[in-house]
N, C-alpha and C positions, 0 to 999 in steps of 0.2 A: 173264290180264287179266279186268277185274271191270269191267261197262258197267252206266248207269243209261240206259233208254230212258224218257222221259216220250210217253206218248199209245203206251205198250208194248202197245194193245190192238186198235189203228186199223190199217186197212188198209196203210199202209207198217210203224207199229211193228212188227206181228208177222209180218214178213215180213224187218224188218230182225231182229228176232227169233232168229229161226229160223237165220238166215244166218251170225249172232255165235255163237249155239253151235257149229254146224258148222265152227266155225274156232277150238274149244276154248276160246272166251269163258266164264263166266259174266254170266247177265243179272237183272239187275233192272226188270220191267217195272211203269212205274207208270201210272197211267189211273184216271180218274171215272167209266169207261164208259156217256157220254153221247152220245159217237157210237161211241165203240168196241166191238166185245165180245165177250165171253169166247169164246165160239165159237170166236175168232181162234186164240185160243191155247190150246185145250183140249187141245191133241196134245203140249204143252208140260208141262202141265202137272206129267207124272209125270218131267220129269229132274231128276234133282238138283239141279245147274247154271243149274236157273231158278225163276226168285221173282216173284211177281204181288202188287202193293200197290194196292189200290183206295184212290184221294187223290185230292184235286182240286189239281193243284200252284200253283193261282191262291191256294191260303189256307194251305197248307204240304207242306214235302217235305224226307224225313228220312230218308234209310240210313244203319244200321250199317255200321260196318269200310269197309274200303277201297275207294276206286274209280279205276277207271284214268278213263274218261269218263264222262261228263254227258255225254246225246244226247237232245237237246231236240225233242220231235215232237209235243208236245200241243196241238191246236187243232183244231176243226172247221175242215173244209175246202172243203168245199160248198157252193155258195149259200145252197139251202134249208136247210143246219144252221145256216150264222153269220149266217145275215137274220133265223132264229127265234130266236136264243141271240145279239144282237149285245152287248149289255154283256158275258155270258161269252167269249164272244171276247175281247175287247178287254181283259181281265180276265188272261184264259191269254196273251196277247200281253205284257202289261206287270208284273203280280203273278208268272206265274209263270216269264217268261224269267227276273225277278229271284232268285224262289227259285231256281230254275236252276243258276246263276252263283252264287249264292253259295255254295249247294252243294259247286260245282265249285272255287269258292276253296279251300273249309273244307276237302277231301277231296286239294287239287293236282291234280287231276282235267285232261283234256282237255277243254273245254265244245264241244258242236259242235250250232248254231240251225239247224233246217229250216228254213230263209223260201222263198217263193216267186216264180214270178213274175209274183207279182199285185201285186210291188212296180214292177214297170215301168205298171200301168195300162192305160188304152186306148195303145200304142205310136205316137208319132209318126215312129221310128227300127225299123228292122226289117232282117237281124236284130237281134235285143236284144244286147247284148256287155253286160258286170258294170261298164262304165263310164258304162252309159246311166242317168242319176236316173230317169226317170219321169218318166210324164203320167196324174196321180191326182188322183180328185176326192175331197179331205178330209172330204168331208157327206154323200158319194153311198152307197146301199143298201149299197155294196160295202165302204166304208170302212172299217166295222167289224175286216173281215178284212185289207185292203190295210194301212193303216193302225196296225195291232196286228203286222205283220208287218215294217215298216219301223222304227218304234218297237223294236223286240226288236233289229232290225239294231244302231239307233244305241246300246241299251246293252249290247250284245255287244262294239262296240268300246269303249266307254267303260268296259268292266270289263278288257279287254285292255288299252288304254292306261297306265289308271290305276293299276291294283291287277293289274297281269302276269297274266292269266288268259289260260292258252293257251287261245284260241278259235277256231274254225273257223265260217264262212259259206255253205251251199249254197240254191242259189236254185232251188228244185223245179217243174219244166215238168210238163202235163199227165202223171201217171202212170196207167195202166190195169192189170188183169189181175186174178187172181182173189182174190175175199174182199171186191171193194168190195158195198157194200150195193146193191140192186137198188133203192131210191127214194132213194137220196141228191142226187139231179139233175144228177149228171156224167153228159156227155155219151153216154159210151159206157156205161154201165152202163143208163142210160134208153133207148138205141137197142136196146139189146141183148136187153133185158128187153121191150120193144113189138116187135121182131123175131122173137121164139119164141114171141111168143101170138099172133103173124098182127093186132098190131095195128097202126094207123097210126104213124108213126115222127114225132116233133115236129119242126119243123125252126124254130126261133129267127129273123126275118127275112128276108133272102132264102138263108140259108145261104152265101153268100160269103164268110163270115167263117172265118179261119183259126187252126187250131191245129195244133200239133206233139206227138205220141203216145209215151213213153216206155215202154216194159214195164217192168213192177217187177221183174223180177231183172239188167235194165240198172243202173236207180236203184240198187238195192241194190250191185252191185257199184261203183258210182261216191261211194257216199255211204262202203264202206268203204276205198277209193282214200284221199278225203279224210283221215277218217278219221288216218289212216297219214302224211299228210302234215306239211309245216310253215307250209303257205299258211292267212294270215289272213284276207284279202282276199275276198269273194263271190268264189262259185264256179257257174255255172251248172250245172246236171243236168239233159237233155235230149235228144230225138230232135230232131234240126234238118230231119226229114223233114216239108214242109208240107203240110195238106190243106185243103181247104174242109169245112166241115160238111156242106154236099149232097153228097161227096165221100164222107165218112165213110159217109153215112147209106144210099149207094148200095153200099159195099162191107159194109158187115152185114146188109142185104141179102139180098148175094149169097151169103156165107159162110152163113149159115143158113139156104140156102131159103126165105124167107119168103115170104106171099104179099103182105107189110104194102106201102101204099102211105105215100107223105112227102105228112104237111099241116106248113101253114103258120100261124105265130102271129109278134105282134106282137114284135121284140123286145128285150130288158129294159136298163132303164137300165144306164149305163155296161159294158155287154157288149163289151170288147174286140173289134176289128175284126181283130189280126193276133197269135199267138204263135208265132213262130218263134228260138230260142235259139243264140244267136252261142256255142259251144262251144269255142271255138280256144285258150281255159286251160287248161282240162279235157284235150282233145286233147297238148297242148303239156308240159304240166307234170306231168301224172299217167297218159299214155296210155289218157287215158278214152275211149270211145266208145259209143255203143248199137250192140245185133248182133244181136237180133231185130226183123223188119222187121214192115209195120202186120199184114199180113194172118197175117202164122204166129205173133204177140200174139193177134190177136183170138181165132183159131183156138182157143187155150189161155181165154183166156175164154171164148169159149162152152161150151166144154167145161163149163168150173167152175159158169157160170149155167144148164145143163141139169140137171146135179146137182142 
Protein backbone atom coordinates (compact mmCIF):
# COMPACT_ATOMS: atom_id res chain seq x y z
CA UNK A 1 0.00 0.00 0.00
CA UNK A 2 1.22 3.51 -1.21
CA UNK A 3 -0.29 6.57 1.08
CA UNK A 4 -0.16 10.43 0.31
CA UNK A 5 -0.08 12.28 3.79
CA UNK A 6 -0.57 16.09 3.00
CA UNK A 7 0.61 18.27 6.22
CA UNK A 8 3.20 14.83 6.21
CA UNK A 9 5.36 17.14 8.52
CA UNK A 10 2.84 18.38 11.28
CA UNK A 11 2.61 17.03 14.61
CA UNK A 12 -0.23 14.34 13.74
CA UNK A 13 1.28 13.74 9.95
CA UNK A 14 4.40 12.49 11.10
CA UNK A 15 3.20 10.48 13.58
CA UNK A 16 0.59 9.09 11.42
CA UNK A 17 3.95 8.83 9.45
CA UNK A 18 5.68 6.85 11.20
CA UNK A 19 2.71 4.50 12.03
CA UNK A 20 1.92 3.64 8.14
CA UNK A 21 5.51 2.41 7.67
CA UNK A 22 5.44 0.24 10.53
CA UNK A 23 2.58 -1.55 9.03
CA UNK A 24 4.68 -1.90 5.66
CA UNK A 25 2.95 1.26 4.01
CA UNK A 26 4.91 3.31 1.83
CA UNK A 27 4.55 7.14 2.47
CA UNK A 28 4.52 10.14 0.62
CA UNK A 29 4.73 13.05 2.86
CA UNK A 30 3.76 16.45 1.56
CA UNK A 31 4.05 19.82 3.53
CA UNK A 32 4.88 23.76 3.08
CA UNK A 33 6.41 23.37 6.36
CA UNK A 34 4.85 26.49 7.56
CA UNK A 35 3.71 25.02 10.74
CA UNK A 36 5.33 21.71 10.27
CA UNK A 37 8.96 20.61 10.26
CA UNK A 38 11.37 18.70 9.30
CA UNK A 39 12.54 17.81 12.60
CA UNK A 40 9.36 15.81 12.54
CA UNK A 41 10.51 13.47 10.25
CA UNK A 42 14.10 13.53 10.23
CA UNK A 43 14.35 9.86 11.62
CA UNK A 44 12.37 9.07 8.50
CA UNK A 45 14.10 10.21 6.39
CA UNK A 46 16.69 7.47 5.54
CA UNK A 47 13.89 4.57 4.70
CA UNK A 48 13.32 3.72 1.63
CA UNK A 49 9.58 3.46 1.88
CA UNK A 50 9.39 7.29 2.60
CA UNK A 51 9.30 10.33 0.36
CA UNK A 52 9.11 14.15 1.68
CA UNK A 53 7.64 16.71 -1.03
CA UNK A 54 7.82 20.29 0.18
CA UNK A 55 4.41 21.79 -1.83
CA UNK A 56 2.00 24.02 -0.61
CA UNK A 57 -1.03 21.70 -1.72
CA UNK A 58 -3.32 24.96 -1.69
CA UNK A 59 -1.57 25.81 -5.33
CA UNK A 60 -0.69 22.32 -6.47
CA UNK A 61 -0.14 18.45 -5.69
CA UNK A 62 1.43 15.97 -7.91
CA UNK A 63 2.68 12.10 -7.29
CA UNK A 64 4.02 9.88 -9.46
CA UNK A 65 2.83 6.15 -9.86
CA UNK A 66 0.22 4.76 -7.75
CA UNK A 67 -1.66 5.52 -4.55
CA UNK A 68 -3.78 3.53 -2.49
CA UNK A 69 -4.82 6.84 -0.27
CA UNK A 70 -5.02 10.45 -0.22
CA UNK A 71 -4.85 11.44 3.70
CA UNK A 72 -5.60 14.77 3.91
CA UNK A 73 -3.84 16.62 7.13
CA UNK A 74 -2.59 19.91 5.82
CA UNK A 75 -3.74 22.98 7.77
CA UNK A 76 -2.62 25.02 10.79
CA UNK A 77 -4.20 24.01 13.56
CA UNK A 78 -3.70 26.34 16.31
CA UNK A 79 -5.14 29.48 17.17
CA UNK A 80 -2.07 31.47 17.07
CA UNK A 81 -1.02 29.64 13.53
CA UNK A 82 -4.53 30.24 11.56
CA UNK A 83 -5.27 33.86 13.25
CA UNK A 84 -1.76 34.69 11.78
CA UNK A 85 -2.08 32.85 8.37
CA UNK A 86 -6.14 33.29 8.17
CA UNK A 87 -6.39 33.56 4.18
CA UNK A 88 -3.66 30.43 4.14
CA UNK A 89 -5.95 28.62 6.09
CA UNK A 90 -8.91 29.04 4.42
CA UNK A 91 -6.89 28.57 1.15
CA UNK A 92 -5.35 24.79 2.45
CA UNK A 93 -9.27 24.24 3.59
CA UNK A 94 -10.69 25.00 0.07
CA UNK A 95 -7.81 24.97 -2.81
CA UNK A 96 -6.24 22.36 -1.37
CA UNK A 97 -8.92 19.71 0.00
CA UNK A 98 -9.73 20.27 -3.93
CA UNK A 99 -6.34 19.30 -4.99
CA UNK A 100 -6.80 16.54 -2.71
CA UNK A 101 -9.66 14.92 -4.07
CA UNK A 102 -8.75 15.16 -7.14
CA UNK A 103 -5.66 13.68 -6.75
CA UNK A 104 -7.53 10.88 -5.21
CA UNK A 105 -9.82 10.71 -8.23
CA UNK A 106 -6.96 10.63 -10.85
CA UNK A 107 -4.99 8.02 -8.75
CA UNK A 108 -8.61 5.82 -7.50
CA UNK A 109 -7.17 6.37 -4.42
CA UNK A 110 -9.12 6.18 -0.82
CA UNK A 111 -9.46 10.10 0.05
CA UNK A 112 -9.59 10.44 3.83
CA UNK A 113 -10.28 14.68 5.35
CA UNK A 114 -8.82 15.37 8.87
CA UNK A 115 -11.74 17.96 9.91
CA UNK A 116 -12.12 18.67 13.33
CA UNK A 117 -14.02 19.68 15.93
CA UNK A 118 -14.05 22.90 15.62
CA UNK A 119 -16.69 22.23 13.17
CA UNK A 120 -19.09 21.85 16.09
CA UNK A 121 -18.24 25.53 17.48
CA UNK A 122 -19.06 26.94 20.86
CA UNK A 123 -21.47 23.52 21.51
CA UNK A 124 -25.01 24.18 22.54
CA UNK A 125 -25.22 20.10 22.58
CA UNK A 126 -22.70 18.10 24.57
CA UNK A 127 -21.77 15.45 24.18
CA UNK A 128 -21.13 16.32 20.38
CA UNK A 129 -22.35 13.02 18.44
CA UNK A 130 -21.41 13.48 14.19
CA UNK A 131 -25.00 14.34 13.87
CA UNK A 132 -24.72 17.57 15.75
CA UNK A 133 -24.42 20.80 12.81
CA UNK A 134 -22.78 23.24 14.94
CA UNK A 135 -22.95 26.42 16.59
CA UNK A 136 -20.24 28.66 14.48
CA UNK A 137 -19.78 32.05 14.10
CA UNK A 138 -18.95 32.48 10.18
CA UNK A 139 -16.97 36.20 10.83
CA UNK A 140 -15.50 35.15 14.14
CA UNK A 141 -11.27 35.12 14.64
CA UNK A 142 -11.96 31.57 14.55
CA UNK A 143 -13.73 31.20 11.39
CA UNK A 144 -10.90 31.02 9.28
CA UNK A 145 -10.05 27.53 10.66
CA UNK A 146 -13.85 26.54 11.60
CA UNK A 147 -15.06 27.37 8.59
CA UNK A 148 -12.32 26.06 6.02
CA UNK A 149 -12.80 22.93 7.93
CA UNK A 150 -16.50 22.45 7.36
CA UNK A 151 -16.14 23.79 3.73
CA UNK A 152 -13.56 20.67 2.96
CA UNK A 153 -16.38 18.43 4.77
CA UNK A 154 -19.22 19.59 2.28
CA UNK A 155 -16.77 19.04 -0.93
CA UNK A 156 -15.61 15.70 0.47
CA UNK A 157 -19.03 14.67 0.12
CA UNK A 158 -19.82 16.46 -2.92
CA UNK A 159 -16.70 14.52 -4.65
CA UNK A 160 -18.15 11.17 -3.14
CA UNK A 161 -21.63 11.73 -4.23
CA UNK A 162 -20.96 13.05 -7.48
CA UNK A 163 -17.81 11.77 -9.15
CA UNK A 164 -17.69 8.10 -6.55
CA UNK A 165 -14.53 9.16 -4.64
CA UNK A 166 -14.21 6.84 -1.85
CA UNK A 167 -14.08 9.21 0.94
CA UNK A 168 -13.59 8.97 4.61
CA UNK A 169 -14.52 11.78 7.29
CA UNK A 170 -12.76 12.18 10.89
CA UNK A 171 -13.48 14.83 13.20
CA UNK A 172 -10.15 15.31 15.30
CA UNK A 173 -10.72 16.19 19.38
CA UNK A 174 -8.11 17.98 21.24
CA UNK A 175 -4.96 15.66 20.32
CA UNK A 176 -1.64 15.90 22.70
CA UNK A 177 1.73 14.30 23.01
CA UNK A 178 5.18 14.62 21.75
CA UNK A 179 6.53 16.81 18.75
CA UNK A 180 3.75 19.64 19.17
CA UNK A 181 5.60 22.87 19.08
CA UNK A 182 6.26 24.37 22.51
CA UNK A 183 4.57 28.10 21.30
CA UNK A 184 1.95 27.03 19.06
CA UNK A 185 -0.91 27.98 21.80
CA UNK A 186 -2.50 24.68 22.56
CA UNK A 187 -3.30 24.19 25.55
CA UNK A 188 -1.06 21.69 26.90
CA UNK A 189 1.91 22.26 25.11
CA UNK A 190 1.81 26.12 26.63
CA UNK A 191 1.06 24.64 30.26
CA UNK A 192 3.62 22.28 29.86
CA UNK A 193 6.27 24.47 28.67
CA UNK A 194 5.32 27.32 31.75
CA UNK A 195 5.32 24.24 34.03
CA UNK A 196 9.24 23.26 33.58
CA UNK A 197 10.44 26.75 33.62
CA UNK A 198 8.48 27.28 37.21
CA UNK A 199 6.57 29.87 35.35
CA UNK A 200 2.94 31.04 35.80
CA UNK A 201 0.63 28.73 33.87
CA UNK A 202 -2.15 30.92 31.77
CA UNK A 203 -5.38 30.11 32.50
CA UNK A 204 -8.06 31.64 29.64
CA UNK A 205 -11.14 33.01 31.86
CA UNK A 206 -12.18 31.43 34.65
CA UNK A 207 -10.88 28.02 33.46
CA UNK A 208 -14.25 26.13 33.60
CA UNK A 209 -14.14 25.70 30.33
CA UNK A 210 -13.89 22.13 29.18
CA UNK A 211 -11.98 20.00 26.87
CA UNK A 212 -11.44 16.22 26.22
CA UNK A 213 -7.49 15.09 25.74
CA UNK A 214 -6.67 12.33 23.11
CA UNK A 215 -3.06 10.96 22.97
CA UNK A 216 -1.68 10.71 19.56
CA UNK A 217 -0.93 6.98 19.21
CA UNK A 218 -4.94 6.81 20.42
CA UNK A 219 -5.69 9.12 17.22
CA UNK A 220 -3.32 7.30 15.24
CA UNK A 221 -4.61 3.98 15.81
CA UNK A 222 -8.27 5.42 15.18
CA UNK A 223 -7.46 7.43 12.10
CA UNK A 224 -6.01 3.91 10.72
CA UNK A 225 -9.29 1.96 11.94
CA UNK A 226 -10.95 4.29 9.66
CA UNK A 227 -8.78 4.29 7.37
CA UNK A 228 -9.53 0.35 6.71
CA UNK A 229 -13.01 0.95 6.92
CA UNK A 230 -16.17 1.56 4.53
CA UNK A 231 -17.93 4.51 6.61
CA UNK A 232 -18.44 7.85 4.72
CA UNK A 233 -20.17 9.45 7.14
CA UNK A 234 -18.02 11.85 10.01
CA UNK A 235 -16.37 9.95 12.34
CA UNK A 236 -15.45 11.32 15.64
CA UNK A 237 -11.78 10.69 17.17
CA UNK A 238 -11.61 11.37 20.71
CA UNK A 239 -10.98 10.89 24.41
CA UNK A 240 -14.64 11.57 25.83
CA UNK A 241 -12.73 11.92 29.21
CA UNK A 242 -13.71 15.61 30.32
CA UNK A 243 -11.69 18.12 32.18
CA UNK A 244 -11.82 21.82 33.01
CA UNK A 245 -8.82 23.79 32.13
CA UNK A 246 -8.14 24.68 35.97
CA UNK A 247 -8.26 20.97 36.10
CA UNK A 248 -5.68 20.37 33.46
CA UNK A 249 -3.59 23.13 34.67
CA UNK A 250 -3.72 21.63 38.29
CA UNK A 251 -2.56 18.22 37.21
CA UNK A 252 0.70 19.53 35.10
CA UNK A 253 1.28 20.87 37.86
CA UNK A 254 1.51 18.14 39.68
CA UNK A 255 3.11 15.89 37.19
CA UNK A 256 6.09 18.09 36.77
CA UNK A 257 6.91 19.44 40.19
CA UNK A 258 6.55 22.68 39.31
CA UNK A 259 6.60 25.49 41.62
CA UNK A 260 4.37 27.60 38.69
CA UNK A 261 1.27 29.25 40.14
CA UNK A 262 -2.27 29.75 37.53
CA UNK A 263 -3.02 33.53 36.54
CA UNK A 264 -5.64 34.58 35.09
CA UNK A 265 -6.40 36.40 31.57
CA UNK A 266 -9.44 37.61 29.81
CA UNK A 267 -10.77 35.13 27.58
CA UNK A 268 -10.88 35.06 23.77
CA UNK A 269 -13.51 35.38 21.46
CA UNK A 270 -15.59 32.62 20.59
CA UNK A 271 -13.52 30.12 22.90
CA UNK A 272 -15.55 27.12 23.08
CA UNK A 273 -17.17 26.70 26.54
CA UNK A 274 -17.45 22.56 26.33
CA UNK A 275 -15.56 19.62 24.06
CA UNK A 276 -16.51 16.74 24.90
CA UNK A 277 -16.95 13.84 21.83
CA UNK A 278 -19.98 11.65 21.61
CA UNK A 279 -17.69 8.41 20.30
CA UNK A 280 -20.50 5.58 20.27
CA UNK A 281 -19.53 5.31 15.93
CA UNK A 282 -16.14 4.93 16.55
CA UNK A 283 -16.89 2.44 19.54
CA UNK A 284 -19.77 0.69 17.65
CA UNK A 285 -18.47 0.17 14.20
CA UNK A 286 -14.76 0.18 14.21
CA UNK A 287 -13.97 -0.96 18.02
CA UNK A 288 -12.30 2.27 18.52
CA UNK A 289 -11.53 3.65 21.67
CA UNK A 290 -8.60 5.67 23.50
CA UNK A 291 -6.42 3.51 26.32
CA UNK A 292 -4.07 5.92 27.40
CA UNK A 293 -5.45 7.94 30.20
CA UNK A 294 -4.73 12.00 30.80
CA UNK A 295 -2.11 11.61 33.40
CA UNK A 296 0.20 8.55 31.80
CA UNK A 297 -0.19 10.99 28.09
CA UNK A 298 0.94 13.83 29.85
CA UNK A 299 3.69 11.83 31.57
CA UNK A 300 5.00 10.79 27.97
CA UNK A 301 4.91 14.46 27.10
CA UNK A 302 6.69 15.73 29.53
CA UNK A 303 9.13 13.56 29.03
CA UNK A 304 9.47 14.59 25.15
CA UNK A 305 9.26 18.65 26.26
CA UNK A 306 12.29 18.09 28.85
CA UNK A 307 14.24 16.67 25.94
Amino acid sequence: MRALITGGAGFIGSHLSEFLLSKGFSVVAADSLVTGKESNIKHLMGNDNFEFINTDVSRELAVDGELDFVLHFASPASPIDYQTIPVETLLTGAYGTRNALELAEEKNAVFLLASTSEVYGDPEVSPQPESYWGHVNPIGLRSCYDEAKRFAEALTMAYHRKRNVDTRIIRIFNTYGPRMRANDGRVIPAFMTQALNNEPLTVFGTGKQTRSFCYITDLVEGIYRVMNSSLTEPVNLGNPDEYTILELAERIIKITSSSSEITFMPLPADDPKRRKPDITRARELLGWGPGVNLDEGLRETMNWFRK
